[in-house]
Every structure is written in structure tokens, then in C-alpha cells.
N, C-alpha and C positions, 0 to 999 in steps of 0.2 A: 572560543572560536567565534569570530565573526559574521554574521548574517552572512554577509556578501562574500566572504572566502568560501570557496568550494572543500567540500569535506573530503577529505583521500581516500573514505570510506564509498560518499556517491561519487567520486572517479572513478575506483574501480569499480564499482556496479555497473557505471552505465560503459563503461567498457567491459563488462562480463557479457551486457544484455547486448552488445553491439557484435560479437566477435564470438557469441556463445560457448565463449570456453570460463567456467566456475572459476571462481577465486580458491587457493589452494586452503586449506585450513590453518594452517601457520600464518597464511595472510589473512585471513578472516580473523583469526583469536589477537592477529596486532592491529588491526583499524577495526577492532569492534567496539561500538558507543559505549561511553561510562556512564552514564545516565539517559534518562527518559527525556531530556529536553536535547540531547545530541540525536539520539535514537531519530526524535521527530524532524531535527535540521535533513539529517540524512536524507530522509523520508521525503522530505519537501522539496530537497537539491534534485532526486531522481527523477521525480515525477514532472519537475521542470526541464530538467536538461532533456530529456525522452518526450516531453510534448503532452503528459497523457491529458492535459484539462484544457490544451490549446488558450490558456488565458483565461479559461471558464470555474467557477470553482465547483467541486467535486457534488455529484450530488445523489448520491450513495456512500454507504460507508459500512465497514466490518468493523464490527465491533467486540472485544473478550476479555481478557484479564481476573483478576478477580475485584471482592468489591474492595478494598481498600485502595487499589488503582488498577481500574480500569484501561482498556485503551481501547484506540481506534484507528483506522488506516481507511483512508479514503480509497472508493474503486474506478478505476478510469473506465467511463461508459465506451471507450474504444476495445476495451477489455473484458466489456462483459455481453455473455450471451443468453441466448431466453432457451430453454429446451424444449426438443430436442435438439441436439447439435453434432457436428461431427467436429472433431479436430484431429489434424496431419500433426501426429507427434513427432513425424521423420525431422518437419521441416523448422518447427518452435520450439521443441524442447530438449534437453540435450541428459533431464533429470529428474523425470515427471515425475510428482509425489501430490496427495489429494489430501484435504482438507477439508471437514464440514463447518460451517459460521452461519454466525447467523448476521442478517446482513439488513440495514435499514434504511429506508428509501424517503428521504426527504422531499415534501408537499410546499415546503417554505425556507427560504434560508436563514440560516441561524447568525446570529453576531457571534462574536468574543463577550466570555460572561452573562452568556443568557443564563435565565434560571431555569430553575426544573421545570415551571409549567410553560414556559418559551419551547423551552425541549420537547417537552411533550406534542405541543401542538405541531410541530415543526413535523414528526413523523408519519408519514404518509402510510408506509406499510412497513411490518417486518417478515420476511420472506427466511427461509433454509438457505442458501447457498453452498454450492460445491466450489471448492477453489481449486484449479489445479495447478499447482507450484511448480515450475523450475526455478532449481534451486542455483543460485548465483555465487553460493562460499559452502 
């Protein structure tokens, strides 16, 4: 698939998140990525097409997997909050489910193919995070 083609998978995402009705399961199990480098187009497509980096690149990020591959998902600073906090689950979520990560705060921006002590230095703090999900499929 294409950089530039949009995935059918963040279509219907950012129309799940537009229209707050989930993607059916039947739809989710046939537009679900077959690999770790779709997974991340996806990823990339929503986060664009939904605004969350305004042009800026992310600068937090959740991090898990295990060690053989790891992974990581950038967090939109429009979306994260400091506690305490109150959130209207009437009005944003339609599926709420909670999440603990751990979550790390970048002091310096990283390239493509830094190395491990690039990375290191690069991390400013690693904090707890609570995520709270709605679920989109």
C-alpha cells in the first residue's frame, strides 16, 4: 500500500472517532493490518487526518510490546492530561476501558536510526500513565 493512499482501515477510524459509533467486529477482523509496518501507516494516517500533532511531531510516546519487538505509539499533547482531572464520559466515549503504560517524555528529538545512546539521552522522564480507551472496533 502506498504512503500516500489512505488505509480503509484509518477511514474507518477516523470515521468511528467522527460519528462515535465502533467499527463492527466483522469490520475490524477485515481491515485489520497484516503486519507491524501497516499497523504503523494506520497509525500515522489517523493521527493526521484527526489533527492530533497540528504539523508538530509528537513528543511523548507509550511504549510496550515485548523485547523481541517492541512498540510504540505517539500521544497527542491535545490528549493528554496532568492529574487530577475530571472527564464527561457522557460526551467522549461511547466505550470506556483503562489502560496502565508507561509512557516517555522526550527532552530532545530523536531522528530515524538513532542509536541507543541517542535514545537515551533523548528521554527526558518516564512517568505511569493511565490511558483511557475508547474503543473504535
Amino acid at each position: 500500500m502506498s504512503q500516500r493512499a489512505t488505509h480503509p482501515l484509518a477511514k474507518a477510524l477516523c470515521n468511528a472517532w467522527a460519528t462515535r459509533q465502533p467499527l463492527s467486529a466483522e469490520q475490524a477482523h477485515l481491515l485489520a493490518p497484516q503486519s507491524s509496518d501497516e499497523a504503523y501507516l494506520v497509525q500515522q494516517q489517523v493521527a493526521a487526518q484527526l489533527n492530533w500533532f497540528d504539523g508538530q511531531r509528537p513528543t511523548a510516546w507509550k511504549v510496550g510490546g515485548n523485547r523481541e519487538e517492541p512498540t510504540a505509539a505517539p500521544i497527542a499533547d491535545a490528549h493528554t492530561v496532568n492529574s487530577p482531572f475530571t472527564l464527561d464520559t457522557s460526551t467522549t466515549h461511547s466505550m470506556l476501558g483503562i489502560e496502565a503504560e508507561l509512557a516517555l517524555q522526550l527532552k530532545a528529538p530523536l531522528s530515524a536510526g538513532s542509536s541507543l545512546q541517542e535514545v537515551q539521552a533523548s528521554i527526558g522522564q518516564v512517568v505511569v500513565a493511565i490511558e483511557l480507551c475508547d474503543a473504535r472496533a
